[in-house]
C-alpha positions in Angstrom: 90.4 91.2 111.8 92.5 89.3 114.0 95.7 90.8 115.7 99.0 90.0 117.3 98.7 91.5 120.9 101.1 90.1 123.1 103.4 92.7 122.2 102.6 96.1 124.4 104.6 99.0 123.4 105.0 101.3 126.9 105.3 104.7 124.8 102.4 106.4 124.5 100.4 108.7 127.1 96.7 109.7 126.8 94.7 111.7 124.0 93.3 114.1 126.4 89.8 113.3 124.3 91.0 114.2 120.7 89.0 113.2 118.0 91.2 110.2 115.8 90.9 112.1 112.3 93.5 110.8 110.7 95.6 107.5 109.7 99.0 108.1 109.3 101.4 105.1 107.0 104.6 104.8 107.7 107.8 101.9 107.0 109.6 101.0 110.0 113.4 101.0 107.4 114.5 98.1 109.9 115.5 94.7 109.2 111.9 92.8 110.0 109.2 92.5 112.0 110.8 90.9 114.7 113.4 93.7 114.4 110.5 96.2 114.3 108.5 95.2 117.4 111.6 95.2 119.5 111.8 99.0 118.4 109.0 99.7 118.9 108.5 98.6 121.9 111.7 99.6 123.6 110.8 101.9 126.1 114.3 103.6 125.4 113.3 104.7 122.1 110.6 106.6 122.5 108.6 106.1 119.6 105.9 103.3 119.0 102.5 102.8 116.4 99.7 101.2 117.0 99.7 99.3 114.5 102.5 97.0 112.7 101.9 94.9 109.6 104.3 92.2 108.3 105.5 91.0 105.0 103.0 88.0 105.9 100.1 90.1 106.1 100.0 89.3 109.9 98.8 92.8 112.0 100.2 93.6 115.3 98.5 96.1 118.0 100.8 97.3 119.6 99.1 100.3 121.4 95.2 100.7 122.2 93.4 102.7 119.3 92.2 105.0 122.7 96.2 105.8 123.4 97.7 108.3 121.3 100.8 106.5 119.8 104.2 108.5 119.0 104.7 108.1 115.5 104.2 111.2 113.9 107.0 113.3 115.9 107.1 117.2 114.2 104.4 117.0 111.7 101.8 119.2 110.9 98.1 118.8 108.5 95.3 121.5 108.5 96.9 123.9 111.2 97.4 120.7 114.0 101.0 120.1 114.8 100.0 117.5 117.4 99.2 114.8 115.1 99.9 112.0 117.6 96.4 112.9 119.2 94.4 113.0 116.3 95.6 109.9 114.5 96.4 105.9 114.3 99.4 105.4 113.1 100.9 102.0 111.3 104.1 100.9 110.7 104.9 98.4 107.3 107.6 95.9 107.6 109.5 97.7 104.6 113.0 98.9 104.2 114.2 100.4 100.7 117.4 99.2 101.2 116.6 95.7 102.8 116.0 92.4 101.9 112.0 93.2 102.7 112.1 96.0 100.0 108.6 94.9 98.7 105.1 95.8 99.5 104.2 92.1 99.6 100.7 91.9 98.2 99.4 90.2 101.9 100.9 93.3 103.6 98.5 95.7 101.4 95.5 93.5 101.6 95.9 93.5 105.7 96.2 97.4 105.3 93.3 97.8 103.2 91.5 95.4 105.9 92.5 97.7 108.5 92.0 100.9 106.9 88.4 100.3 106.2 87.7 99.0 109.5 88.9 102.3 111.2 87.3 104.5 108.7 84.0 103.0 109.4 85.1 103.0 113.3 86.1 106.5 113.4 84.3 107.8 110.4 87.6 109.1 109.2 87.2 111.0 105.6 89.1 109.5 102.6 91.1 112.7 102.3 92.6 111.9 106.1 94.5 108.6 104.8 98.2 110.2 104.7 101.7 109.2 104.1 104.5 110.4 106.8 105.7 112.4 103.9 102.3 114.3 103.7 102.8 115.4 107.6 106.4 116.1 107.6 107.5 116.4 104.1 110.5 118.1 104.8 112.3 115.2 107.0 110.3 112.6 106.0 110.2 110.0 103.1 108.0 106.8 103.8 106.1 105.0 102.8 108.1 106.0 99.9 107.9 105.9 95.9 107.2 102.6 95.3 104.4 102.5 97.8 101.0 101.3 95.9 98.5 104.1 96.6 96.9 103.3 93.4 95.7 100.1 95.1 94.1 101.9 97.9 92.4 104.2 95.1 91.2 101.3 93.4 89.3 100.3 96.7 87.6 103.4 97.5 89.6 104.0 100.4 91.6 107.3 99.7 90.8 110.4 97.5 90.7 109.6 93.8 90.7 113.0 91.7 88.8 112.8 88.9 89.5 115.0 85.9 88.2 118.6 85.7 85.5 120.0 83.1 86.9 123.1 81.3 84.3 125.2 83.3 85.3 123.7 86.7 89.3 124.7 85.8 87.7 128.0 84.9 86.1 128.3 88.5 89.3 127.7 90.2 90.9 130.4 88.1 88.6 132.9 88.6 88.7 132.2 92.5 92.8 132.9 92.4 92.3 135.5 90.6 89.8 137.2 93.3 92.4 136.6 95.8 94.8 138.1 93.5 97.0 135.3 92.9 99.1 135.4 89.4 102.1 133.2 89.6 102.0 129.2 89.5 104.1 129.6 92.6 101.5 131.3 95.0 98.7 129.3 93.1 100.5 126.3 94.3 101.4 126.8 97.8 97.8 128.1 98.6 96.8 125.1 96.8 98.8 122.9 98.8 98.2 124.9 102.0 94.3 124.8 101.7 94.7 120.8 101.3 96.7 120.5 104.6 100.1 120.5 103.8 102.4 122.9 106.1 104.0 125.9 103.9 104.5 127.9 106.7 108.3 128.9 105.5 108.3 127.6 102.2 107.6 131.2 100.6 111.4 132.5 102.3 113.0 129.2 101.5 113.0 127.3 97.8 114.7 123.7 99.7 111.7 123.5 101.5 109.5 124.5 98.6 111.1 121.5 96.6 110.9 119.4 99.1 107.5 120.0 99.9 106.5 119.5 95.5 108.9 116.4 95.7 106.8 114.9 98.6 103.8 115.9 96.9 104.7 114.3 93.5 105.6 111.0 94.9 102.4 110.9 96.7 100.0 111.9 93.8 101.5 111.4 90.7 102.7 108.1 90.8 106.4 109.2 91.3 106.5 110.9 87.5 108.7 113.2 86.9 110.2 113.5 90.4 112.7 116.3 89.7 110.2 118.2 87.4 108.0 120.9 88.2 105.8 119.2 85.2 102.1 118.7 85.4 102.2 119.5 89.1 100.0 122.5 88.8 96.9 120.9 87.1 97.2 118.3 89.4 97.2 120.3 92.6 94.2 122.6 90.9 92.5 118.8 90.1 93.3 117.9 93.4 91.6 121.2 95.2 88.8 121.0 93.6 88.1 117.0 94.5 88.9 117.6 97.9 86.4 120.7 98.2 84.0 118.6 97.0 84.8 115.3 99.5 85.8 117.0 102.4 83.8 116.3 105.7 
């Protein structure tokens, strides 16, 4: 791939030799890309991605993959609240509420281009491809409900969970059940918890607990049923059992 790089963002600092395990997608909610790059490389604002891709398709590096970018800001996956160390983040010209309120279908194919590339690079695991939402789901929306993940599951490149047998959804009963787990509820937050999500305070506190389901549902089932607690269960079970099975 070819890339924009006479744009140098000065924010970022060393990784201290962290392993990159994850790639992080974000939207930049500003106006462009020229917008965007002068954010993001403003030394003022503190924040910066490696990666930026336009409307166009066309990919600008703005930080060295070796660099650890600030992008993530409080977020937490598997335990690690200093995401910015273990990951690449990239930033998609896309604002909701602006005139580039589409994820143009050049856009996607340069992130699928670049995904692939650093997973074979970094040998990063399909289940490590994660929204800002799946790091920091309680301040966090993008990439949002009308991103296309089904396109990057139609191209192998994130987790696609395949339907369970009626003796796998029996396995994963019987294993709450040895940990003594009745309600939905605690089925759920393990569930989520054991996948990487942060439910650290989410037992004590039901906004975070709907926010956390909300991020969740927009991510994973294709934005159905936002405000309903519908479905989500035997998708999270479906979803635990997959990523047992991929996981590195």
């Amino acid at each position: 791939m070819k890339y924009i790089t006479k744009y140098k963002s000065p924010n970022y600092n060393s990784r201290k030799n962290s392993k990159i395990r994850l790639i992080i997608i974000h939207y930049t909610a500003l106006k462009n890309t020229s917008d965007a790059v002068s954010y993001l490389c403003n030394k003022e604002k503190k924040v910066s991605s490696h990666y930026l891709i336009s409307q166009n398709g066309t990919v600008y590096n703005l930080v060295q993959e070796k660099f650890r970018a600030w992008h993530a800001g409080q977020a937490f996956w598997k335990e690690i609240t200093d995401i910015n160390s273990i990951s690449i983040g990239i930033e998609l010209d896309y604002n909701p509420s602006g005139k580039n309120n589409k994820f143009s279908f050049k856009m996607i194919d340069s992130l699928k281009k670049l995904i692939l590339k650093l997973q074979k690079k970094y040998k990063i695991d399909k289940n490590n491809i994660l929204a800002h939402s799946d790091i920091a789901p309680f301040r966090k929306k993008d990439p949002g409900k009308h991103f296309p993940w089904k396109l990057l599951y139609s191209s192998n490149l994130v987790i696609c969970l395949k339907n369970l047998k009626r003796n796998e959804i029996k396995i994963m009963e019987k294993w709450f059940s040895n940990y003594n787990l009745k309600s939905k509820k605690q089925k759920t937050i393990l569930a989520l918890s054991l996948i990487g999500y942060d439910t650290r305070e989410v037992f004590k506190n039901s906004k975070l607990y709907n926010k956390l389901i909300r991020a969740y549902r927009i991510r994973y089932l294709n934005n159905e049923d936002i405000n309903k607690n519908k479905s989500i269960y035997n998708t999270l079970i479906k979803h635990l059992f997959n990523y047992m099975l991929t996981k590195n």
